[in-house]
MARTOR-977546 format. One record per atom (N, C-alpha, C, O): residue in three letters; y, x, z. Coordinates in steps of 0.2 Angstrom, whole numbers, plus 5000, padded with zeros to 4 digits. Last residue first. Layout:
BEGIN
ALAYXZ/...
This chain:
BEGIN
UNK511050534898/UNK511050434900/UNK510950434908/UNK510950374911/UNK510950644892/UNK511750614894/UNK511550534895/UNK511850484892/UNK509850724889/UNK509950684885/UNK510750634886/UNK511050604881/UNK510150824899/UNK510150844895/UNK509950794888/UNK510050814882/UNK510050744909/UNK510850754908/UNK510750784903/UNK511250784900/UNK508750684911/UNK509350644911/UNK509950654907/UNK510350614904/UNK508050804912/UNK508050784904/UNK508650724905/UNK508950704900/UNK508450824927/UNK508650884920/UNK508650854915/UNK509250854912/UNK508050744931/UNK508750744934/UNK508950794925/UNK509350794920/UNK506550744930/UNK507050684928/UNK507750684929/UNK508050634927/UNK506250854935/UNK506250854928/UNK506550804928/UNK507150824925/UNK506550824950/UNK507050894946/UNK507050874938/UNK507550884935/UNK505750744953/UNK506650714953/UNK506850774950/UNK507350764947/UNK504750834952/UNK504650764950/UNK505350754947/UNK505450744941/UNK504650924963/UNK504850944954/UNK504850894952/UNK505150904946/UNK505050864976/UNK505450924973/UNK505550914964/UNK505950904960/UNK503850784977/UNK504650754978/UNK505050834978/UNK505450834982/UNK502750894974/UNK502950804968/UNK503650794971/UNK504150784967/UNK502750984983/UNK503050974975/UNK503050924972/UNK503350924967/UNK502250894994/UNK502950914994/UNK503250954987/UNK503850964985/UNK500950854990/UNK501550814992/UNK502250834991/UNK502750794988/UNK500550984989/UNK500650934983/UNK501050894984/UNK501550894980/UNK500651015005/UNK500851044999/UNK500951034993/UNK501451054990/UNK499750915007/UNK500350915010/UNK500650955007/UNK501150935004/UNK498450965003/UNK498650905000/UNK499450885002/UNK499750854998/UNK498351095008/UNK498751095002/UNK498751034998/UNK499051024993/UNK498051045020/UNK498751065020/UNK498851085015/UNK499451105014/UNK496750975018/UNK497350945021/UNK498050965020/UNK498550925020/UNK496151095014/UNK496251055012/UNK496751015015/UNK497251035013/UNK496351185029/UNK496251215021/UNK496451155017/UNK497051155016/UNK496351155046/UNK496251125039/UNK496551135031/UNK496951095029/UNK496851285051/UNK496751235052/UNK496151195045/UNK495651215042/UNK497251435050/UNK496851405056/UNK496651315057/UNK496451285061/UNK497751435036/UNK497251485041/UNK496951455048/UNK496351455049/UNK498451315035/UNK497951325030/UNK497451385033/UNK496851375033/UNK499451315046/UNK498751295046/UNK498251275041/UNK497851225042/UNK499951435042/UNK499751455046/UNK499051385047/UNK498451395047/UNK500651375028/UNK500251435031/UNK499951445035/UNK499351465033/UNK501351305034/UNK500651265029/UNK500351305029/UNK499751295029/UNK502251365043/UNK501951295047/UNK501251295040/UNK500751285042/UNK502851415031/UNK502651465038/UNK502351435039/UNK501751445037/UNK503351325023/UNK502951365020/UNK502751385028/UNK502251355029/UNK504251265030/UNK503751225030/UNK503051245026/UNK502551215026/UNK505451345032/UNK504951325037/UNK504351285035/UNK503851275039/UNK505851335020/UNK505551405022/UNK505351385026/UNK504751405026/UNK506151205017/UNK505551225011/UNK505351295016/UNK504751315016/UNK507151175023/UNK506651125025/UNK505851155022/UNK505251145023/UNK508151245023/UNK507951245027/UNK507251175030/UNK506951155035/UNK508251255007/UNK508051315010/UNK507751275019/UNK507151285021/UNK508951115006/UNK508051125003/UNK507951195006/UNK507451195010/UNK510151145010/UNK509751105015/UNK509151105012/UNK508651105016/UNK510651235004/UNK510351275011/UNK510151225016/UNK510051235022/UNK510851154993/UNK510251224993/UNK510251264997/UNK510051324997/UNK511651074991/UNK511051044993/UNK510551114995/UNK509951124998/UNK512751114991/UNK512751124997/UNK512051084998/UNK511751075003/UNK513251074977/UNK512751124977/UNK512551134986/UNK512051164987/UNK514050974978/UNK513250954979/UNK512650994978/UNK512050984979/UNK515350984990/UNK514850994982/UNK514350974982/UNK514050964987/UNK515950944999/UNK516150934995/UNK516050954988/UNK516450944983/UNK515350925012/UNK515550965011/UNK516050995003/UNK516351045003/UNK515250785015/UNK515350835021/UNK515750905018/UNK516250935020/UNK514550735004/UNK515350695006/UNK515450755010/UNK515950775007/UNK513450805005/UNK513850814998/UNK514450805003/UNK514850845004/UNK512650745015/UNK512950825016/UNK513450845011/UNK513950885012/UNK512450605012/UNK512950625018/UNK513450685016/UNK514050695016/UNK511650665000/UNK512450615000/UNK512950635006/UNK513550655006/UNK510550705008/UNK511050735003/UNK511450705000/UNK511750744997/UNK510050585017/UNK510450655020/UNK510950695015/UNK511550705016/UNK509850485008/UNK510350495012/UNK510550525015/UNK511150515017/UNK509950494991/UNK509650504994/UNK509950485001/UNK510550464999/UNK510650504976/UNK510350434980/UNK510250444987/UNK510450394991/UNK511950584973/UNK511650584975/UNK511150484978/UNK511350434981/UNK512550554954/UNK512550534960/UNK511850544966/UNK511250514965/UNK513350574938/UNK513050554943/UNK513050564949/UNK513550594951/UNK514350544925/UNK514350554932/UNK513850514936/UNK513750454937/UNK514050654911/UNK514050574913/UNK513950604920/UNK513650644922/UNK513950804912/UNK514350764905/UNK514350684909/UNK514950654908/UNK513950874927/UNK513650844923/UNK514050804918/UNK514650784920/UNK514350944938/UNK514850964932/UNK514450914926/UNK514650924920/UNK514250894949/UNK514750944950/UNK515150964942/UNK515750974940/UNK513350834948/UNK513550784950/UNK514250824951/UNK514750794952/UNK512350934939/UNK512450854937/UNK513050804941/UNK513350754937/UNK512151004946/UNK512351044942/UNK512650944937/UNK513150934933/UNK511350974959/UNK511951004960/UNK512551004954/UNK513151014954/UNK510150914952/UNK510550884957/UNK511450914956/UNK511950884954/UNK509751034948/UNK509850974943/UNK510350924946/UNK510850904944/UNK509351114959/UNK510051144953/UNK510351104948/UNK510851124945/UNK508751034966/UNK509451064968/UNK509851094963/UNK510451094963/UNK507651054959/UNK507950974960/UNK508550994962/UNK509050964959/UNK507251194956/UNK507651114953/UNK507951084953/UNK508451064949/UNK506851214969/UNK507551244965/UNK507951184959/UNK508551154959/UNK505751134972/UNK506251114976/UNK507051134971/UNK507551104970/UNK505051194959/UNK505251124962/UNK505851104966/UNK506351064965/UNK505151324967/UNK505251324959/UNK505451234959/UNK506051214959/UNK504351324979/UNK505151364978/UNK505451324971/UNK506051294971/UNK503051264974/UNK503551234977/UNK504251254978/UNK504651204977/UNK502651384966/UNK502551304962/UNK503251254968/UNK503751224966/UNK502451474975/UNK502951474971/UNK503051404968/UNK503651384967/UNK501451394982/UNK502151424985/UNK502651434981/UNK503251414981/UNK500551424974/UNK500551374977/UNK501351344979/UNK501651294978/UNK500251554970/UNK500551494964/UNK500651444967/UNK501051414964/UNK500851664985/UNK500251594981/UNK500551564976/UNK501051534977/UNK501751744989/UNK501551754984/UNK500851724980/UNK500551744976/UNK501751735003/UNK502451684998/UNK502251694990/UNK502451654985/UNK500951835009/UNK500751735008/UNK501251715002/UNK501151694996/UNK501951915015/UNK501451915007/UNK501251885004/UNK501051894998/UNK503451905020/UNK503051855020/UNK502351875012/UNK502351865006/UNK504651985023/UNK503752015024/UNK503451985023/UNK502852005024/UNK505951925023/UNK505351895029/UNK504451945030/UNK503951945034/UNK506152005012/UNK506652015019/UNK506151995026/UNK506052015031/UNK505152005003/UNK505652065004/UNK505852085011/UNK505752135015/UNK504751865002/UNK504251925001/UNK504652005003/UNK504352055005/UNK505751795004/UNK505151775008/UNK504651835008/UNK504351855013/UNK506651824994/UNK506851825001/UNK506351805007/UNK506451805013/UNK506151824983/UNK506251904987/UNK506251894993/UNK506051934998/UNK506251684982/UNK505551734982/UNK505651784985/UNK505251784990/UNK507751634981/UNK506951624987/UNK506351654987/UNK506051664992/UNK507851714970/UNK508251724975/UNK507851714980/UNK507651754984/UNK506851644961/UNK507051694961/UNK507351744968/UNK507051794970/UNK507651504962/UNK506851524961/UNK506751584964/UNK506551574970/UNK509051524959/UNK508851514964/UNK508151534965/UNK507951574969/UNK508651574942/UNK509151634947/UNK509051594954/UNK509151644958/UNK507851464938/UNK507651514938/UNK507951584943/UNK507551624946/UNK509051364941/UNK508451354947/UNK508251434945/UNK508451474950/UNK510151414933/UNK510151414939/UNK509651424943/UNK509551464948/UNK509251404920/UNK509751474922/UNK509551464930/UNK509151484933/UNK509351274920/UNK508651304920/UNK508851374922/UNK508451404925/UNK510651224918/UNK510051204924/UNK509551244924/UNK509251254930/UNK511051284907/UNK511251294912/UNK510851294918/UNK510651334922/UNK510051254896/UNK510051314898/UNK510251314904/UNK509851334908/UNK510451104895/UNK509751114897/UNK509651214899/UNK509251224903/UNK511751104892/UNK511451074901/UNK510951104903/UNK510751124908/UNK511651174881/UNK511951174883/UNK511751184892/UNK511651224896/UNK510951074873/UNK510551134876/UNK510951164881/UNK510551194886/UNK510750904874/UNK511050924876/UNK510851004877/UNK510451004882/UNK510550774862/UNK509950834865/UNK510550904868/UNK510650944864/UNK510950624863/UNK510950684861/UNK510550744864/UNK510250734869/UNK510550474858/UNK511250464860/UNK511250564859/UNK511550584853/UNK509950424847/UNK510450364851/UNK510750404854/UNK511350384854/UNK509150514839/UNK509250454837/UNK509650404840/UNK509850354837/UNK508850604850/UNK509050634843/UNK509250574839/UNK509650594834/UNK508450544861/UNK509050594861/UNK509150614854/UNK509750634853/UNK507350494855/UNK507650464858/UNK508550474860/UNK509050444860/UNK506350604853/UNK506650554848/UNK507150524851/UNK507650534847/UNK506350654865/UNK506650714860/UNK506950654856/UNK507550644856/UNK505450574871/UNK506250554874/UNK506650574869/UNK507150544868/UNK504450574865/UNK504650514863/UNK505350524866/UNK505850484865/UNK504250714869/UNK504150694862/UNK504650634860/UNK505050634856/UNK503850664881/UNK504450724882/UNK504650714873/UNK505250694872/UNK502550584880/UNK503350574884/UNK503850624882/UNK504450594881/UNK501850714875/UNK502050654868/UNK502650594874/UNK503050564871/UNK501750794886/UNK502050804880/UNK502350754876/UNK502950744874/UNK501250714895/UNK501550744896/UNK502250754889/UNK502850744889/UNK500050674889/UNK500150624889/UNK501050654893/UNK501450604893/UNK499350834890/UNK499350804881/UNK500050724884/UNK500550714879/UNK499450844901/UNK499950894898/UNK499950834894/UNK500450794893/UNK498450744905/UNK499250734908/UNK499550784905/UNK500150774905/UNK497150784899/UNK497650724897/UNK498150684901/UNK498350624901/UNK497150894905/UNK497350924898/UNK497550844897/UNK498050834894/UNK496750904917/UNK497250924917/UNK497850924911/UNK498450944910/UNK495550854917/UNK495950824917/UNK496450814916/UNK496750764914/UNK494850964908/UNK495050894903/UNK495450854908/UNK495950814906/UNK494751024918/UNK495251054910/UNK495550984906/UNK496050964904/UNK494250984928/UNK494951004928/UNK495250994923/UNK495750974922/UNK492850974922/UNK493150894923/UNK493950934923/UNK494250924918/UNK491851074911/UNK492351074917/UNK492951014918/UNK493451014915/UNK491251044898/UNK491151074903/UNK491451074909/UNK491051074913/UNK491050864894/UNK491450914894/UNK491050954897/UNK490550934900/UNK489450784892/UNK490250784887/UNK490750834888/UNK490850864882/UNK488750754906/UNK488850844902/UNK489250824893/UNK489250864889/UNK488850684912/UNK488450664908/UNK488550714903/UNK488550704897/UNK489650734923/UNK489050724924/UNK488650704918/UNK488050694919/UNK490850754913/UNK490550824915/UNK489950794918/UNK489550834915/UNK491350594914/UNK491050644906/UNK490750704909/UNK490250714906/UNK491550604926/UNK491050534923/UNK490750594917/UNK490250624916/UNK492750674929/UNK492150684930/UNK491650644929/UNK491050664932/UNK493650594920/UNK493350674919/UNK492550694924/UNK492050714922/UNK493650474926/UNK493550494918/UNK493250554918/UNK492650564916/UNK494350524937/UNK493650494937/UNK493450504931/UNK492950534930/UNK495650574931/UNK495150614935/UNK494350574936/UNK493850614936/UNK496150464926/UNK495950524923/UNK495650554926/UNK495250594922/UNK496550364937/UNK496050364932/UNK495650404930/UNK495050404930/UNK497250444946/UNK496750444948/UNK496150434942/UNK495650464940/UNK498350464936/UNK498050524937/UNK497450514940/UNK497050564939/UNK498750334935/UNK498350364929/UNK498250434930/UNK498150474925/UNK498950294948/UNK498250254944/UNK498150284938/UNK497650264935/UNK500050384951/UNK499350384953/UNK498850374950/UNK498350404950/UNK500650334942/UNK500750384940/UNK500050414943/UNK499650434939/UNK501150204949/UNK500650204941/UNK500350264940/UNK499850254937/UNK501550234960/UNK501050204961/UNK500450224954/UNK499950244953/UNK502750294958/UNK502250334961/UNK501650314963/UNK501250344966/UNK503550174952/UNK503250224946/UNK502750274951/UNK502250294948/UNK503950124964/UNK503350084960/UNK503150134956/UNK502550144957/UNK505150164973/UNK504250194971/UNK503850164969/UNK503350154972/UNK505650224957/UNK505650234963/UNK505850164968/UNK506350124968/UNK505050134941/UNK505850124946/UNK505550164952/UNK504950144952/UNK504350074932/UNK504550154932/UNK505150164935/UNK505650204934/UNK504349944936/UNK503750004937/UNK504050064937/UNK503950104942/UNK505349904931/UNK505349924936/UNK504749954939/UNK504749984944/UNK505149884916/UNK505349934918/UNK505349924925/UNK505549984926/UNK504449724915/UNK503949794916/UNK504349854916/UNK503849904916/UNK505649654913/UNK505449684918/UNK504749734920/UNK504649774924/UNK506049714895/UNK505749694901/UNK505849694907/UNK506249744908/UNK506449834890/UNK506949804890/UNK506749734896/UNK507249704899/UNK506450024889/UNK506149964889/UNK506449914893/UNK506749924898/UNK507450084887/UNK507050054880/UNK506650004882/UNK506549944880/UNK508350134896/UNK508650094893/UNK507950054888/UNK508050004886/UNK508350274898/UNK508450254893/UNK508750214891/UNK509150204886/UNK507650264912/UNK508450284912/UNK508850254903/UNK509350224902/UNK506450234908/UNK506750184912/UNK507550204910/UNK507950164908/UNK506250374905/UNK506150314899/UNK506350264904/UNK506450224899/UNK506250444917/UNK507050444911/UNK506550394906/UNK507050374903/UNK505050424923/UNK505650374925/UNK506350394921/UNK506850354921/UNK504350484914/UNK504150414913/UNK504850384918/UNK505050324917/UNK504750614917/UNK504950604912/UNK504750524911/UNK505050504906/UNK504150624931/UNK504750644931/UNK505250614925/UNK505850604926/UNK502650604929/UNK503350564934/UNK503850534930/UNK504050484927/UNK502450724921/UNK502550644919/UNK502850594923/UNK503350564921/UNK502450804932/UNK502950814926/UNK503050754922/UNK503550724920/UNK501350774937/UNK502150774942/UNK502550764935/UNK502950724933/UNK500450784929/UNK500450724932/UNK501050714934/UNK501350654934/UNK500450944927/UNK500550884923/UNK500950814924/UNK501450794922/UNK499650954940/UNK500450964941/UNK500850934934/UNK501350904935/UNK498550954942/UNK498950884944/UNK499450884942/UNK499850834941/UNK498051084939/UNK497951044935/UNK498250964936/UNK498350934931/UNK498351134951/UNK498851164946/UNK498551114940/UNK499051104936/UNK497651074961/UNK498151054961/UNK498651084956/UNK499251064956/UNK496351134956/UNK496651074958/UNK497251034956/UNK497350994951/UNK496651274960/UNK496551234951/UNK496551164951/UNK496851134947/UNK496651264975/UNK497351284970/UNK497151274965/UNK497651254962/UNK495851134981/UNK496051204981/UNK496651204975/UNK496951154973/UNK495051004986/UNK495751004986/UNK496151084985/UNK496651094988/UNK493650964975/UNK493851024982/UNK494851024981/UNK495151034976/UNK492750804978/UNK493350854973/UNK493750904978/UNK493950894984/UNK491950714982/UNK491650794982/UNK492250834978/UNK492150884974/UNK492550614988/UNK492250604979/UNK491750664978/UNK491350664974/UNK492850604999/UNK492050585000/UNK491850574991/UNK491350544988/UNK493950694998/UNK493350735002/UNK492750665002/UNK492150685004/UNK494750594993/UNK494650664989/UNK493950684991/UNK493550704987/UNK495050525004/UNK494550504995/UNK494250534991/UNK493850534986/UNK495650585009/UNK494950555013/UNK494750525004/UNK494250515001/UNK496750595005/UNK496550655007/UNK495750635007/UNK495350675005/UNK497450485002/UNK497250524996/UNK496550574999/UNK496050594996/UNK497750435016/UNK497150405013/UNK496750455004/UNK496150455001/UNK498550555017/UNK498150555023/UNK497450495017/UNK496850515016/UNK499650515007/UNK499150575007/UNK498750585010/UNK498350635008/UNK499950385014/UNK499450395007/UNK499250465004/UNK498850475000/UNK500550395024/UNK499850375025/UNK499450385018/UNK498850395017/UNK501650465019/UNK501350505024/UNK500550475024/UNK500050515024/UNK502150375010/UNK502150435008/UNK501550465011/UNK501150495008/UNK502550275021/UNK502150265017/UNK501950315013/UNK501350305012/UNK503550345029/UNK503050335032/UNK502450315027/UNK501850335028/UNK504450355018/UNK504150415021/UNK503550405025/UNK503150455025/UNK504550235015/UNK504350275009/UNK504350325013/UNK503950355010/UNK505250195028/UNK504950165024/UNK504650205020/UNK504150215023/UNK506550285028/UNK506350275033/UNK505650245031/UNK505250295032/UNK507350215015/UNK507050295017/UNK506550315022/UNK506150355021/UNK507450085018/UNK506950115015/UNK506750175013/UNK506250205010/UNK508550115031/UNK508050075030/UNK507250085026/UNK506750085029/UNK509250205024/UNK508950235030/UNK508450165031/UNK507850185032/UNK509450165007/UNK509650185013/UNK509150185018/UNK508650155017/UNK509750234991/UNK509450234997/UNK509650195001/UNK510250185000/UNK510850164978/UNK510650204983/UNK510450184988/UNK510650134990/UNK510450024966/UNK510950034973/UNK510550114975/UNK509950114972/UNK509849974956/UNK510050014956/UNK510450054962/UNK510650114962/UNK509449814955/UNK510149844955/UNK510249904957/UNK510749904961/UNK507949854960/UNK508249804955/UNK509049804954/UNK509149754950/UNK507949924971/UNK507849914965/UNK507649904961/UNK507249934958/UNK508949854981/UNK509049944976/UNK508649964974/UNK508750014971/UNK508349734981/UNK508849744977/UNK509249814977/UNK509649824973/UNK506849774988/UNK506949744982/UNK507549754976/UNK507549764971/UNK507349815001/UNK507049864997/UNK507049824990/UNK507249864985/UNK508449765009/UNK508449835008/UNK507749885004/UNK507549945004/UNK508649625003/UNK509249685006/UNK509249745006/UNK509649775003/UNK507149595003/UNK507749604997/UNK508549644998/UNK508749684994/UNK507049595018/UNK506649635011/UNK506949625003/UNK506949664999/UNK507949515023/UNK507849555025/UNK507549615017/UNK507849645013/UNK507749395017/UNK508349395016/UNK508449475016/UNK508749505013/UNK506449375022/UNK506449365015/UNK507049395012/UNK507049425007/UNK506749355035/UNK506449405034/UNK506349415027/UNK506249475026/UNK508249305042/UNK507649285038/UNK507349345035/UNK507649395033/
């Protein structure tokens, strides 16, 4: 039965929490693909330039992701209106209030209220950024704890990974491109998620767990989860040289909407992996 089908493999992982599997992994990337493709074409007929302040002013938006799905982990919202903030319903909402706000912003610049629509976009995802980060603070201070400890440790690492992939793009590759905010925006993402990931499942206070399907596999194979950081290397260095090249010979726009893409599923799962274990839920 086809009913019996859609619940097996996408509804009841989540709605009970289940890990990935190759069915809706498979799914959500296809879906992922067309929706940057359709993001792309709405961008280009709103007249919004998909450049680099652009996309540093989205970057908020990633970080609320990140931290609107640890309010879900928390436990507070007690409804079914929490599975909004379940992967990928939450990358729907996260959308509708980034797209929101972006239209907002530009409504007020044409009717000259703001000068510059980015600022203000970009100012009410920090501002709605914050007062999440805010409400979790209370949350860890009053049920369960505010971990500094984890929270150094993780940020130590990615920082010293971060770090490590820089030189190695700019030093050993000669790569002088590596040196776009853009670029690093993504090293620094991807570093995260691996060092949240790895730092979580190897020594985190409460036992967590790869979702995903290849890095589950690779963990079982190998028998850490740090072994995620020569599979983000081999997906993030090649795919900088490919965005590179056809950001110069191809389509400019297009390949930093593909670039956004690929820091939202880096920095996204990394703030949520981080404020997770640094609150211990």
């Amino acid at each position: 039965m086809i009913s019996d089908f859609i619940y097996k493999y996408y509804i009841d992982p989540i709605r009970l929490g289940e890990p990935y599997n190759i069915v809706d992994t498979s799914t959500y990337a296809i879906v992922l693909v067309l929706s940057v493709y359709l993001v792309y074409r709405w961008l280009r007929r709103s007249g919004v330039a998909l450049d680099e302040p652009f996309i540093i002013a989205t970057i908020p938006y990633v970080v609320l992701g990140g931290l609107l799905r640890v309010v879900e982990d928390t436990g507070m919202i007690s409804s079914d209106l929490k599975y909004l903030l379940i992967t990928p319903l939450i990358f729907f909402v996260v959308f509708f209030i980034a797209g929101g706000s972006l239209v907002l912003s530009r409504i007020l610049e044409r009717k000259k209220l703001i000068p510059r629509f980015l600022s203000f976009y970009g100012g009410i995802g920090g501002g709605l950024s914050v007062a999440t980060a805010l409400l979790l603070g209370w949350f860890g201070l009053t049920r369960t704890t505010v971990d500094p400890v984890v929270l150094g440790s993780i940020l130590l690492i990615a920082a010293a990974t971060s770090l490590a992939v820089m030189a190695l793009l700019q030093l050993v590759f000669r790569w002088e491109y590596a040196r776009d905010p853009l670029y690093r925006l993504l090293v620094i993402g991807q570093m995260l998620d691996a060092s949240a990931t790895g730092y979580g499942i190897d020594f985190g206070p409460i036992p967590y767990q790869e979702v995903h399907v290849v890095g589950s596999a690779l963990i079982r194979w190998t028998g850490t989860a740090f072994s995620l950081f020569p599979l983000k290397l081999a997906v993030v260095i090649p795919a900088i040289w490919v965005l590179e090249i056809y950001r110069r010979e191809g389509n400019r726009e297009f390949a930093n909407l593909v670039l956004l893409a690929m820091i939202v599923v880096g920095l996204a799962p990394g703030v949520r992996d981080l404020t997770r274990m640094v609150l211990h839920v």
